[in-house]
mmCIF file of the N, C-alpha and C atoms, coordinates in Angstrom:
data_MODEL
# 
_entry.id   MODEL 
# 
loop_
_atom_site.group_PDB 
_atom_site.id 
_atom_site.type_symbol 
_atom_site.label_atom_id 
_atom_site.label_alt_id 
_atom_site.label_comp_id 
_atom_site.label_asym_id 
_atom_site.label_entity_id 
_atom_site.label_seq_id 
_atom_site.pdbx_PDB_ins_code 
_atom_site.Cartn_x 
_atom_site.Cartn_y 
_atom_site.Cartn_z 
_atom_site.occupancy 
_atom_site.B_iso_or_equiv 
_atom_site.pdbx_formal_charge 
_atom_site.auth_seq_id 
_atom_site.auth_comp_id 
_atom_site.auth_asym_id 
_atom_site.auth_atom_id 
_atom_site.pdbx_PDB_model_num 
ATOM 1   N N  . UNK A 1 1  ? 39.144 -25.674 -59.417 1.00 0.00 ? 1  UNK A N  1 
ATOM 2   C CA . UNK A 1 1  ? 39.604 -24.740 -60.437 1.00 0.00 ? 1  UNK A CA 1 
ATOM 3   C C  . UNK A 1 1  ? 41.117 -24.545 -60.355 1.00 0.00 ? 1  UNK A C  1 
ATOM 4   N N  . UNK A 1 2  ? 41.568 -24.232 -58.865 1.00 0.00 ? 2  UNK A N  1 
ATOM 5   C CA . UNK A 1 2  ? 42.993 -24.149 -59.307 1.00 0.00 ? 2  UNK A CA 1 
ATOM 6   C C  . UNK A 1 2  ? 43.440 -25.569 -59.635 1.00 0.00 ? 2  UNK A C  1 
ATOM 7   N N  . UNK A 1 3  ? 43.551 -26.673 -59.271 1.00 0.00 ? 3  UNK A N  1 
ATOM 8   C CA . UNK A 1 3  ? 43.995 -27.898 -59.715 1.00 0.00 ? 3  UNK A CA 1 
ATOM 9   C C  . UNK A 1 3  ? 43.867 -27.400 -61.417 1.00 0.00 ? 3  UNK A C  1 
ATOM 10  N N  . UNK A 1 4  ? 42.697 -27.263 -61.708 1.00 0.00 ? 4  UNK A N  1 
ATOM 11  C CA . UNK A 1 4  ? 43.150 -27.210 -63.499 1.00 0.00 ? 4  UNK A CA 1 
ATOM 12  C C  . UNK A 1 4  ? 44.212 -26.229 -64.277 1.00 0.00 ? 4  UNK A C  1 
ATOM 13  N N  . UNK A 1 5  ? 43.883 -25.417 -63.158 1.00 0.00 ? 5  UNK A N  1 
ATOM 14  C CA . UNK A 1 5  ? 44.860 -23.976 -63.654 1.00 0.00 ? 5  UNK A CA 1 
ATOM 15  C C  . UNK A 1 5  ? 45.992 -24.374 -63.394 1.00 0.00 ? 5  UNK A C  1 
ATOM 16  N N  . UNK A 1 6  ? 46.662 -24.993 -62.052 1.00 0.00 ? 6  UNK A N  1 
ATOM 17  C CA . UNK A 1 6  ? 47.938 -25.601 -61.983 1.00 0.00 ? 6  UNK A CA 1 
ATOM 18  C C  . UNK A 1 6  ? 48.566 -26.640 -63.036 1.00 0.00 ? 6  UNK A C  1 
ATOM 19  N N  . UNK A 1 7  ? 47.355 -28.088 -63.306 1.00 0.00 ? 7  UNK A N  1 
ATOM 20  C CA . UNK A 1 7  ? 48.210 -28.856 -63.947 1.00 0.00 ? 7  UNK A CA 1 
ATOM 21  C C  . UNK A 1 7  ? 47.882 -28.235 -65.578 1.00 0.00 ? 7  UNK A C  1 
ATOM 22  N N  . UNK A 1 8  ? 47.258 -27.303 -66.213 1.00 0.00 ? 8  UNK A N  1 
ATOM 23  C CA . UNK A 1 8  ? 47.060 -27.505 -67.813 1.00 0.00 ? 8  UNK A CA 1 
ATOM 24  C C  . UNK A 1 8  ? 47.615 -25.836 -67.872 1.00 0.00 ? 8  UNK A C  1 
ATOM 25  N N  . UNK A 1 9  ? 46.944 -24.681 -67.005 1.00 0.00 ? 9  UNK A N  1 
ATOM 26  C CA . UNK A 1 9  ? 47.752 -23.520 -67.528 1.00 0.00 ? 9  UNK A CA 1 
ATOM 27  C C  . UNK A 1 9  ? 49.296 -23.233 -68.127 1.00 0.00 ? 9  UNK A C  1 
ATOM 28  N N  . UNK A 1 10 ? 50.077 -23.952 -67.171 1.00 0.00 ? 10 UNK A N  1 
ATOM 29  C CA . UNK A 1 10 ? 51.684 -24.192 -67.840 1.00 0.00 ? 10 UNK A CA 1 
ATOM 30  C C  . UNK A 1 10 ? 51.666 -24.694 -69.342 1.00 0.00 ? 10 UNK A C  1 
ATOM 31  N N  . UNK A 1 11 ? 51.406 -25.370 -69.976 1.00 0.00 ? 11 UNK A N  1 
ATOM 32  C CA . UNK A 1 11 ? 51.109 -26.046 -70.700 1.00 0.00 ? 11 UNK A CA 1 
ATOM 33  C C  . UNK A 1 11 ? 50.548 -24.794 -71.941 1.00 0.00 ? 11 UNK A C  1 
ATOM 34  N N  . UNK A 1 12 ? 49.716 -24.444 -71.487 1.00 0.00 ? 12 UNK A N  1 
ATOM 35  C CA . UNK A 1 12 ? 49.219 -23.709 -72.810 1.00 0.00 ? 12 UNK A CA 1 
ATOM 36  C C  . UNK A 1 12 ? 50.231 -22.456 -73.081 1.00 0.00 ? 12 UNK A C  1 
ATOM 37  N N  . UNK A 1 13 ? 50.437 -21.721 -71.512 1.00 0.00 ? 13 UNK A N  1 
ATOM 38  C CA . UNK A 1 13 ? 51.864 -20.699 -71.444 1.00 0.00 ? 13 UNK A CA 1 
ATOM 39  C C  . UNK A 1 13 ? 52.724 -21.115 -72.266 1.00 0.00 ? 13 UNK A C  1 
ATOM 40  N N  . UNK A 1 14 ? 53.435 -22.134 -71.999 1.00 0.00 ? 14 UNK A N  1 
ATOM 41  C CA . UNK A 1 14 ? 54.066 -22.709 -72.886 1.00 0.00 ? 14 UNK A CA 1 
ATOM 42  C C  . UNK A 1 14 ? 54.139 -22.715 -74.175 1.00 0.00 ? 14 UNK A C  1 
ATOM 43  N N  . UNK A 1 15 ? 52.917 -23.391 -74.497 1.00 0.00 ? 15 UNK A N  1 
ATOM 44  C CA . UNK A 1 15 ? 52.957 -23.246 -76.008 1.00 0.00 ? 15 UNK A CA 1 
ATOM 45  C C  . UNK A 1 15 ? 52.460 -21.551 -76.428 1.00 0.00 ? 15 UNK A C  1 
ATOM 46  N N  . UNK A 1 16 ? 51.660 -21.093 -75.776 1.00 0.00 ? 16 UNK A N  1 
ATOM 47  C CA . UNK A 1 16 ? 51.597 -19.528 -76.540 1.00 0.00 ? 16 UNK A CA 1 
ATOM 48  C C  . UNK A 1 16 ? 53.052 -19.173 -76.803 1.00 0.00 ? 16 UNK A C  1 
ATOM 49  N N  . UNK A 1 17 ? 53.598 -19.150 -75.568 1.00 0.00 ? 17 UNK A N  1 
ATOM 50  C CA . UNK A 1 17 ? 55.086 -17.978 -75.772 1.00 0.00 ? 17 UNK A CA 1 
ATOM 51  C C  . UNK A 1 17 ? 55.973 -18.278 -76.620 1.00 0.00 ? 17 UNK A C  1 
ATOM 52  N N  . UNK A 1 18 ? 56.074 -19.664 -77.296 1.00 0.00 ? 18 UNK A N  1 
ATOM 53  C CA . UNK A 1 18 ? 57.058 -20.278 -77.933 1.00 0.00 ? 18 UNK A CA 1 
ATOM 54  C C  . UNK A 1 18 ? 56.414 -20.169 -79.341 1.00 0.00 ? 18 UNK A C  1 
ATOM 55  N N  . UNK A 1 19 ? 54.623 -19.908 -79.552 1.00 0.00 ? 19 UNK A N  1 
ATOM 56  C CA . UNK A 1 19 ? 54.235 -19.482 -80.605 1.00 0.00 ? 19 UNK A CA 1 
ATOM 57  C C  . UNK A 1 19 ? 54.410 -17.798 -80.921 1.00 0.00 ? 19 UNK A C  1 
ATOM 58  N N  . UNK A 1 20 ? 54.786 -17.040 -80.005 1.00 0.00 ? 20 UNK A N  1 
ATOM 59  C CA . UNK A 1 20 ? 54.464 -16.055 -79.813 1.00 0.00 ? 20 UNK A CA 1 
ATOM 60  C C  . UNK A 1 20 ? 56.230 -15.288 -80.424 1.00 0.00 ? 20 UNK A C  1 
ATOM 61  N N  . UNK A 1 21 ? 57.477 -16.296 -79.668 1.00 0.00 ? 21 UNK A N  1 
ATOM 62  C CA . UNK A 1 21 ? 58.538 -16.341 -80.553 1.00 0.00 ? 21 UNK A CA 1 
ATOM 63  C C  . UNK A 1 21 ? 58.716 -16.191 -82.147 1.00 0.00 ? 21 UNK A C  1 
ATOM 64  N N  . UNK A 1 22 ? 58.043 -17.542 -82.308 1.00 0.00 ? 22 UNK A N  1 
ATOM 65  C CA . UNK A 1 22 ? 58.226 -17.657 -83.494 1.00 0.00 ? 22 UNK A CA 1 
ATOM 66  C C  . UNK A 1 22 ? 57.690 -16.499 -84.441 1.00 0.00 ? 22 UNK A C  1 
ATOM 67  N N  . UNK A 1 23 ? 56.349 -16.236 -84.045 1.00 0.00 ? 23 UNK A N  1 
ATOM 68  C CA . UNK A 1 23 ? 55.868 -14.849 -85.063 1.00 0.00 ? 23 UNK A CA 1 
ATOM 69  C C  . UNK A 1 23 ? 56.865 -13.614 -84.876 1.00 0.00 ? 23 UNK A C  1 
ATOM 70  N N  . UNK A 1 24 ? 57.324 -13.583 -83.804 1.00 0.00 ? 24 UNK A N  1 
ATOM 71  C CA . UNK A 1 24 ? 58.150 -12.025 -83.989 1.00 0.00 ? 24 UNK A CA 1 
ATOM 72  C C  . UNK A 1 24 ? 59.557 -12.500 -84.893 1.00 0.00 ? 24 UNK A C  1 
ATOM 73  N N  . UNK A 1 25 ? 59.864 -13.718 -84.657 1.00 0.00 ? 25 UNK A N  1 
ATOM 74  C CA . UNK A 1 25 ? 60.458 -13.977 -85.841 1.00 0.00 ? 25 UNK A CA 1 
ATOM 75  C C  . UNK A 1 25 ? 60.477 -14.468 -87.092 1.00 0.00 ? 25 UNK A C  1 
ATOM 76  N N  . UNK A 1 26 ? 58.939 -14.329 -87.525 1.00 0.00 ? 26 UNK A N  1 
ATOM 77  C CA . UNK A 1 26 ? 58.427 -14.073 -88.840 1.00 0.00 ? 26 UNK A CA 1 
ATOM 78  C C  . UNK A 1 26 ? 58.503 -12.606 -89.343 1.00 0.00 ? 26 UNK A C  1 
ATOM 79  N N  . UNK A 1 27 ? 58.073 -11.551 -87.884 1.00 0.00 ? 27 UNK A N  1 
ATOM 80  C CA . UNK A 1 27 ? 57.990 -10.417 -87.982 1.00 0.00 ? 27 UNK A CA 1 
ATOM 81  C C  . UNK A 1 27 ? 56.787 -10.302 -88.045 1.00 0.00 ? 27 UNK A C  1 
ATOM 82  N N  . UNK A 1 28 ? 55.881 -10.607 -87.461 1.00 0.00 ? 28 UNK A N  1 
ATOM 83  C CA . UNK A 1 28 ? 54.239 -10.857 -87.759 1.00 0.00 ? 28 UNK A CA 1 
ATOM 84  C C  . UNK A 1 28 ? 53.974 -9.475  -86.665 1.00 0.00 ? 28 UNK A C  1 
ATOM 85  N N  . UNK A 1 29 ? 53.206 -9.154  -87.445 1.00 0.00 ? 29 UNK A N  1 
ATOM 86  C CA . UNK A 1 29 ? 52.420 -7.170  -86.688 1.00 0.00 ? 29 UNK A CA 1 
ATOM 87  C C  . UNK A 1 29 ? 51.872 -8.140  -84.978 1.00 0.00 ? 29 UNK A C  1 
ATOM 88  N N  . UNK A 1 30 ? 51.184 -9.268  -85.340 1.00 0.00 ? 30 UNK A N  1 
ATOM 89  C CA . UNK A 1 30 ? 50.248 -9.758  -84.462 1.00 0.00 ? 30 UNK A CA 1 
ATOM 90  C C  . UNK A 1 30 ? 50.844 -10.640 -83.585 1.00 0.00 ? 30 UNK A C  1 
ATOM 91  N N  . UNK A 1 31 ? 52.305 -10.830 -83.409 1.00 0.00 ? 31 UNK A N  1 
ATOM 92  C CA . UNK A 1 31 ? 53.005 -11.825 -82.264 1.00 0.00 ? 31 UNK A CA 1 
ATOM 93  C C  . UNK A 1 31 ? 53.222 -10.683 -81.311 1.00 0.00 ? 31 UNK A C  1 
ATOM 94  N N  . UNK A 1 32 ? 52.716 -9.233  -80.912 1.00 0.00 ? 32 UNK A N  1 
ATOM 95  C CA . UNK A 1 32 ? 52.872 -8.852  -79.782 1.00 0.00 ? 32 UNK A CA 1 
ATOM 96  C C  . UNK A 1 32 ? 51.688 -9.011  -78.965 1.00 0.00 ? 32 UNK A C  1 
ATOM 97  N N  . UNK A 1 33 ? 50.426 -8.759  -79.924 1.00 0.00 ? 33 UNK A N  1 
ATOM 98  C CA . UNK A 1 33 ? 49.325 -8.900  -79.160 1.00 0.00 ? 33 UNK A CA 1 
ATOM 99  C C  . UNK A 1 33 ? 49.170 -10.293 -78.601 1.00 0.00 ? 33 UNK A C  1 
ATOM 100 N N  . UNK A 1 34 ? 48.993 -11.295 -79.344 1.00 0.00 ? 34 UNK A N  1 
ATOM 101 C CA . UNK A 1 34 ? 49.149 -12.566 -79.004 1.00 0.00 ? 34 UNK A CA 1 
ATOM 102 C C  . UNK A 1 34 ? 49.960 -12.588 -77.581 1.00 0.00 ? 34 UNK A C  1 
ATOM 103 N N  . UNK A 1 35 ? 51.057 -12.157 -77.398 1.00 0.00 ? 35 UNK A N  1 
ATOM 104 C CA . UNK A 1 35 ? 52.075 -12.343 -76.182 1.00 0.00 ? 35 UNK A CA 1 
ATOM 105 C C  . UNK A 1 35 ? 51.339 -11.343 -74.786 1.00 0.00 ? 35 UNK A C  1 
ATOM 106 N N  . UNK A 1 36 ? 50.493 -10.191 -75.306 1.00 0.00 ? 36 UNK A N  1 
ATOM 107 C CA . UNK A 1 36 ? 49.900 -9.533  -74.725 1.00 0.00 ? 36 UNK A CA 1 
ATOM 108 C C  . UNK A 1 36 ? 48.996 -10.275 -74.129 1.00 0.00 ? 36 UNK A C  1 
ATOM 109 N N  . UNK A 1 37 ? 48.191 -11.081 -75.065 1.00 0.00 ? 37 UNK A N  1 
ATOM 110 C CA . UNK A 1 37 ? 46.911 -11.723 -74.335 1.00 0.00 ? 37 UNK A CA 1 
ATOM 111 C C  . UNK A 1 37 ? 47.780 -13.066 -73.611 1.00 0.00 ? 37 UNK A C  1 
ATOM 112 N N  . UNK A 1 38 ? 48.734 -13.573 -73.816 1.00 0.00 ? 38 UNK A N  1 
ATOM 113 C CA . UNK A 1 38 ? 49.213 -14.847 -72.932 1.00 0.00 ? 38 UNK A CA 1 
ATOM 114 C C  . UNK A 1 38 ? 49.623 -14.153 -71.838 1.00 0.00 ? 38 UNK A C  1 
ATOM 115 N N  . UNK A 1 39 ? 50.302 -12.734 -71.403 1.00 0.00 ? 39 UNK A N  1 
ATOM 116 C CA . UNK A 1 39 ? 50.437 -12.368 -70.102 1.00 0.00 ? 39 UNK A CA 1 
ATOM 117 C C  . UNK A 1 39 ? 49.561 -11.950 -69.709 1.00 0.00 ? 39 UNK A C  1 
ATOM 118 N N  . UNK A 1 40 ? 48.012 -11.913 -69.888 1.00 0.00 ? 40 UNK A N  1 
ATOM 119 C CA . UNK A 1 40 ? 46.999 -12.097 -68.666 1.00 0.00 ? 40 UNK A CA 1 
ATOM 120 C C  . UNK A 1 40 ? 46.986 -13.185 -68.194 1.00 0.00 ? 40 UNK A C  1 
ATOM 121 N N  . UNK A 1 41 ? 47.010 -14.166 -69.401 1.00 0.00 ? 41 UNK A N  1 
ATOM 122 C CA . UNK A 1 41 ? 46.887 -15.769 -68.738 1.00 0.00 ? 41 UNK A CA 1 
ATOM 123 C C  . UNK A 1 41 ? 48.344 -15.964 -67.655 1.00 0.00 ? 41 UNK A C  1 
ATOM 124 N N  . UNK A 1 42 ? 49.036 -15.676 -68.044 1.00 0.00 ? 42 UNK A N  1 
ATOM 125 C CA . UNK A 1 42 ? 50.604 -15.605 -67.130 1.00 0.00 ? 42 UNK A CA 1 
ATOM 126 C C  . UNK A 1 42 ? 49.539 -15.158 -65.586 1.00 0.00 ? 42 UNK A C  1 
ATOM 127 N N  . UNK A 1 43 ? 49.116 -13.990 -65.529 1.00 0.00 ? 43 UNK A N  1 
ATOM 128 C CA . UNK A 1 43 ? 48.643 -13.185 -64.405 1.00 0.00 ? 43 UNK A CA 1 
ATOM 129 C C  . UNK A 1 43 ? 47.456 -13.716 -63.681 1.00 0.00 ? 43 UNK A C  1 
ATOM 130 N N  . UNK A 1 44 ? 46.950 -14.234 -64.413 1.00 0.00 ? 44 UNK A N  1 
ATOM 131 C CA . UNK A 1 44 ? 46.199 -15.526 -63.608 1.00 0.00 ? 44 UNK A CA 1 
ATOM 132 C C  . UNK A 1 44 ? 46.646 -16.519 -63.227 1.00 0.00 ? 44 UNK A C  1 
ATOM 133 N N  . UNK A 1 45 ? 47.849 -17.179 -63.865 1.00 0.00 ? 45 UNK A N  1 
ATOM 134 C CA . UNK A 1 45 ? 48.417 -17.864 -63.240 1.00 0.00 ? 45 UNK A CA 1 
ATOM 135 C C  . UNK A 1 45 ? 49.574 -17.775 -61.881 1.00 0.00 ? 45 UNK A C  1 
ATOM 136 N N  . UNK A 1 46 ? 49.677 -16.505 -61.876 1.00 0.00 ? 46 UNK A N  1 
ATOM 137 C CA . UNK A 1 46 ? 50.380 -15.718 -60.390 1.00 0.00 ? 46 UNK A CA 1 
ATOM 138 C C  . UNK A 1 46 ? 49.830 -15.513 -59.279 1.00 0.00 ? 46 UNK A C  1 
ATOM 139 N N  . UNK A 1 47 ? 48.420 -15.069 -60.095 1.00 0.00 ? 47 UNK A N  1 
ATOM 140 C CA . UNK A 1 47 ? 47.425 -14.894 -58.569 1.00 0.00 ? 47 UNK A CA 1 
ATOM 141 C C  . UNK A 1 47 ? 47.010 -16.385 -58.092 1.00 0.00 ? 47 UNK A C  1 
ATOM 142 N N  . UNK A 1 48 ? 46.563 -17.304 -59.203 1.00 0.00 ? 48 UNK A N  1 
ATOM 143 C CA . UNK A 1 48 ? 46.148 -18.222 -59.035 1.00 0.00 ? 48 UNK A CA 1 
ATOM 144 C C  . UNK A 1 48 ? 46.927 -19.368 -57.905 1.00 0.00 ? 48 UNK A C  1 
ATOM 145 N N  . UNK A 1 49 ? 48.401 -19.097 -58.806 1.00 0.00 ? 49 UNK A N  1 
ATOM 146 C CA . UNK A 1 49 ? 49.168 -20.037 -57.308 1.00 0.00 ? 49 UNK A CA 1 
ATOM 147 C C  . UNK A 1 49 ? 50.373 -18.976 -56.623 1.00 0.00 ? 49 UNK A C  1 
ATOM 148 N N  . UNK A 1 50 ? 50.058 -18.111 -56.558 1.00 0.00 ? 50 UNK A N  1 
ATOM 149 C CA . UNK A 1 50 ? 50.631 -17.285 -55.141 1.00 0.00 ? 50 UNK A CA 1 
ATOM 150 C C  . UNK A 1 50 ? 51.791 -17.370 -56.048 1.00 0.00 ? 50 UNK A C  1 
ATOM 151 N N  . UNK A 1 51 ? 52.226 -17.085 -56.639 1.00 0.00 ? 51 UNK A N  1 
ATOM 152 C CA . UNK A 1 51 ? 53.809 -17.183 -57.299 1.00 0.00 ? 51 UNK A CA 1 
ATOM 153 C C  . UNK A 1 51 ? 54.183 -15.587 -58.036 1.00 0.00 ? 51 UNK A C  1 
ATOM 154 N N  . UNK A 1 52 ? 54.057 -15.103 -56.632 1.00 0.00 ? 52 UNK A N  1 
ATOM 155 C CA . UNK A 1 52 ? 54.606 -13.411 -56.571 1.00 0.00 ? 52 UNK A CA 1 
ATOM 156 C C  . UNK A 1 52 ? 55.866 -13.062 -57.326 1.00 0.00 ? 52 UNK A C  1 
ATOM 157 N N  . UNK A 1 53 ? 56.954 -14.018 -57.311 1.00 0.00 ? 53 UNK A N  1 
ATOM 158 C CA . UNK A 1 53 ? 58.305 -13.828 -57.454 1.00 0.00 ? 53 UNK A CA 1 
ATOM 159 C C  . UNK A 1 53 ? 57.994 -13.800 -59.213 1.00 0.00 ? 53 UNK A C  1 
ATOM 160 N N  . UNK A 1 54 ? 56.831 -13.626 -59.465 1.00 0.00 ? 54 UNK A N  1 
ATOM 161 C CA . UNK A 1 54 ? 57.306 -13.690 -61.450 1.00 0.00 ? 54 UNK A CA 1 
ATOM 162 C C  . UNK A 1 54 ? 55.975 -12.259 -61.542 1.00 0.00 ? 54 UNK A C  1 
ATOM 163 N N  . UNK A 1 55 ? 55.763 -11.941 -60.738 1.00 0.00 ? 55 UNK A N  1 
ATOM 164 C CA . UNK A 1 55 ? 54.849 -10.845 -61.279 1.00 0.00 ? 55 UNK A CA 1 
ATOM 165 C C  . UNK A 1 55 ? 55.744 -9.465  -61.466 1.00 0.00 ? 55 UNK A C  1 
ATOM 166 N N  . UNK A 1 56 ? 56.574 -9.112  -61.250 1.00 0.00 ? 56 UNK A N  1 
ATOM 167 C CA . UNK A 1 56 ? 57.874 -8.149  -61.646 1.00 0.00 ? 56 UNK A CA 1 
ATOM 168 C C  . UNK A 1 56 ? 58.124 -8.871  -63.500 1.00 0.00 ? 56 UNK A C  1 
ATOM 169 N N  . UNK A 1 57 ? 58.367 -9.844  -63.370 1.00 0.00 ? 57 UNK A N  1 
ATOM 170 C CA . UNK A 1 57 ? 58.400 -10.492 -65.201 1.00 0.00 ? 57 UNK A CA 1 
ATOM 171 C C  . UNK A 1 57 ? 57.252 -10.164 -65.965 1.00 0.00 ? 57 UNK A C  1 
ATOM 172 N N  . UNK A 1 58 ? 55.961 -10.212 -65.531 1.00 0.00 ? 58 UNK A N  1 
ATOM 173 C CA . UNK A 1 58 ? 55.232 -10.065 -65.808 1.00 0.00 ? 58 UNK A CA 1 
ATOM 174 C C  . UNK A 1 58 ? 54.536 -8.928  -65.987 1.00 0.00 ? 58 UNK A C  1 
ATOM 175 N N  . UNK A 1 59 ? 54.620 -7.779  -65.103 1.00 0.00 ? 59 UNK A N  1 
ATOM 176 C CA . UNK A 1 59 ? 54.679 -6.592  -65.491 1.00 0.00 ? 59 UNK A CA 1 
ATOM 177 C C  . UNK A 1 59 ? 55.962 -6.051  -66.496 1.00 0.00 ? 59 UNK A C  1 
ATOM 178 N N  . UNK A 1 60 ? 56.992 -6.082  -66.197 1.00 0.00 ? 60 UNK A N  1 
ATOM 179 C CA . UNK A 1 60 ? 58.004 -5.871  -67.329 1.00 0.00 ? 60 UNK A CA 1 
ATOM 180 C C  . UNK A 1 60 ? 57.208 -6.203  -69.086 1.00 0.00 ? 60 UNK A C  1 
ATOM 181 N N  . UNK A 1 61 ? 57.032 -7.842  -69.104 1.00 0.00 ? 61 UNK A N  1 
ATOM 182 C CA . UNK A 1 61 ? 56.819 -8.227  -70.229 1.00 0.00 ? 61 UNK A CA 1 
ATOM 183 C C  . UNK A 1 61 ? 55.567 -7.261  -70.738 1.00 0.00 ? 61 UNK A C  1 
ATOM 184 N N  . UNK A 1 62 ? 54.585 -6.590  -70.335 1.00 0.00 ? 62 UNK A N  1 
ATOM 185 C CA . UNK A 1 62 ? 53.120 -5.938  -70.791 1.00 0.00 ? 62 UNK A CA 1 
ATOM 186 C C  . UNK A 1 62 ? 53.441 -4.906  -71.262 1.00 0.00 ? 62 UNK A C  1 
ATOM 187 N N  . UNK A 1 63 ? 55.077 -4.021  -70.854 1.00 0.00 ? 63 UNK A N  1 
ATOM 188 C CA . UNK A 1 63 ? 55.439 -3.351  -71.052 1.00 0.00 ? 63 UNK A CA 1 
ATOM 189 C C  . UNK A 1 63 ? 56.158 -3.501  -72.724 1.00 0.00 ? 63 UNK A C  1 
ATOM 190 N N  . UNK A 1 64 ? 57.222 -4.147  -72.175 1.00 0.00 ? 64 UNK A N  1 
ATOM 191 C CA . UNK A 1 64 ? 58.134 -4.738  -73.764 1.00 0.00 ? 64 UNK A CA 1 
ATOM 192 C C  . UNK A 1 64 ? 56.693 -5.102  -74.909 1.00 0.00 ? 64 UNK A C  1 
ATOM 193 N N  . UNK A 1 65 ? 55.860 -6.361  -74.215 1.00 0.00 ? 65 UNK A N  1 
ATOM 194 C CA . UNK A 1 65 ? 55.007 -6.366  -76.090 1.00 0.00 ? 65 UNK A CA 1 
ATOM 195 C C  . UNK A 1 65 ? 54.119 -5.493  -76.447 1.00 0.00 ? 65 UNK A C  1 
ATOM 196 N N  . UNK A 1 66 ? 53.861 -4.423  -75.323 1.00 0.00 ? 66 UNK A N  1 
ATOM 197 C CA . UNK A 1 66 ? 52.920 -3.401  -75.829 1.00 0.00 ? 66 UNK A CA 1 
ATOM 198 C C  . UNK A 1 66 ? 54.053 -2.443  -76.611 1.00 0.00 ? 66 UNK A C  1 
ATOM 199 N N  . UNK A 1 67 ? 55.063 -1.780  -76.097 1.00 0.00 ? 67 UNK A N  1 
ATOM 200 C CA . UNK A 1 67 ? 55.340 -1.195  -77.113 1.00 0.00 ? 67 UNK A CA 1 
ATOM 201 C C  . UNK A 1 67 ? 56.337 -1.928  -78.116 1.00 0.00 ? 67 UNK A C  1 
ATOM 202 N N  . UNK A 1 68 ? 56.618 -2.982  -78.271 1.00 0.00 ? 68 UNK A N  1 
ATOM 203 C CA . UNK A 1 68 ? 56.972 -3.604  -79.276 1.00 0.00 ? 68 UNK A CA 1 
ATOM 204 C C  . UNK A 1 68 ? 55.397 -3.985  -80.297 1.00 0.00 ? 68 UNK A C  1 
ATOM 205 N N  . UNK A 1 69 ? 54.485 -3.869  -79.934 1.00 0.00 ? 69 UNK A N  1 
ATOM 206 C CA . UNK A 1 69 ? 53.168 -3.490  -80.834 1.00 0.00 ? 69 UNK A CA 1 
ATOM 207 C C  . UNK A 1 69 ? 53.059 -2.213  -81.160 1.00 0.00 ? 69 UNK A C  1 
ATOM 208 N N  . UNK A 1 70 ? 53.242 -1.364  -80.957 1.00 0.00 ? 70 UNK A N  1 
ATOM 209 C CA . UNK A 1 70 ? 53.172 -0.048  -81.061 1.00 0.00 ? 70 UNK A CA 1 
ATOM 210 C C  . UNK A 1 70 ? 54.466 0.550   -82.123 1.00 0.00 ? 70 UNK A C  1 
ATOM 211 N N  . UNK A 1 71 ? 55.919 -0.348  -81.843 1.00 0.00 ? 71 UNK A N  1 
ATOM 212 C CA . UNK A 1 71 ? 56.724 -0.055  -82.522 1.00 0.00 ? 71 UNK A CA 1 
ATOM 213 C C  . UNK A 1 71 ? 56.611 -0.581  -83.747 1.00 0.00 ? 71 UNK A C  1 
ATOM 214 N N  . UNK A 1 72 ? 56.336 -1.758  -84.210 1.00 0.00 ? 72 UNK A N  1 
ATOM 215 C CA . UNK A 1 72 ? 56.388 -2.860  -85.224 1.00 0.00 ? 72 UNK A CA 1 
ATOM 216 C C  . UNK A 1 72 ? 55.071 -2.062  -85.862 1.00 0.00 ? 72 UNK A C  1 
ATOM 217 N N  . UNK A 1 73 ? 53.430 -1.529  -85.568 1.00 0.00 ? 73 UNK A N  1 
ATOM 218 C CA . UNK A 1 73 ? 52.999 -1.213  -86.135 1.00 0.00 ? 73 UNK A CA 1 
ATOM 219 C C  . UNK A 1 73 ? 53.309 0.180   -87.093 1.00 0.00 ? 73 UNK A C  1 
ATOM 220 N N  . UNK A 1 74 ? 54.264 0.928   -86.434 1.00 0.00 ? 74 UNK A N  1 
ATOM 221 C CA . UNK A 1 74 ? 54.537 1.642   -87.087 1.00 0.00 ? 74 UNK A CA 1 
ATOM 222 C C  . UNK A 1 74 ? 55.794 1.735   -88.309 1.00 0.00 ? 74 UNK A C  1 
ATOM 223 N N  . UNK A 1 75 ? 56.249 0.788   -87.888 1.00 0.00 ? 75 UNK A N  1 
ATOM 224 C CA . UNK A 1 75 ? 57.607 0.792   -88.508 1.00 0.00 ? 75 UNK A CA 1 
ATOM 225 C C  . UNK A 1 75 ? 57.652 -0.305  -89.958 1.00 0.00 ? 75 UNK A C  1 
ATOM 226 N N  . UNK A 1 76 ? 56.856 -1.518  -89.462 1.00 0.00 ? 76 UNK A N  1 
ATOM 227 C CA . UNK A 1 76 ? 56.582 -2.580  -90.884 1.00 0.00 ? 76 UNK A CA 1 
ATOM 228 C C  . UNK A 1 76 ? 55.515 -2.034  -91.941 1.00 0.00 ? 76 UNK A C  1 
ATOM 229 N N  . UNK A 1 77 ? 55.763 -2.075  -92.786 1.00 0.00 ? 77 UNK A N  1 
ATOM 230 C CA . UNK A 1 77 ? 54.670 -2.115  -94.326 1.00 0.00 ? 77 UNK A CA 1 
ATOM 231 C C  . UNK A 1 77 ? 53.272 -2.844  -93.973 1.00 0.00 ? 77 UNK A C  1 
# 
């Protein structure tokens, strides 16, 4: 299991967050949640390979897209 989580999790991280870009710069209500659900996958991927030094990023970030969901829902049409 970790072998898969090592070589393919990066990979999908990857592409979420760079999809997850692009919607907030559509302005899409739904590119925070989206970024929300890729930092669990982020957080499995911390525990998964011991890579402590990004879980401070990773808590930060749950912070920023939750209330950047919270802000954007209130604020867009």
């Amino acid at each position: 299991m970790n072998e898969a989580i090592r070589d393919f999790l990066p990979w999908i991280l990857s592409a979420i967050t760079i999809y997850t870009m692009w919607l907030a710069g559509e302005r899409s209500k739904n590119a925070w949640l989206i970024g929300l659900a890729n930092q669990a996958l982020w957080l499995l991927w911390i525990v998964a390979m011991r890579a402590w030094g990004l879980l401070p990023m990773n808590i930060a970030l749950w912070i920023v897209y939750g209330r950047n969901h919270l802000k954007w829902n209130r604020d867009i049409p």
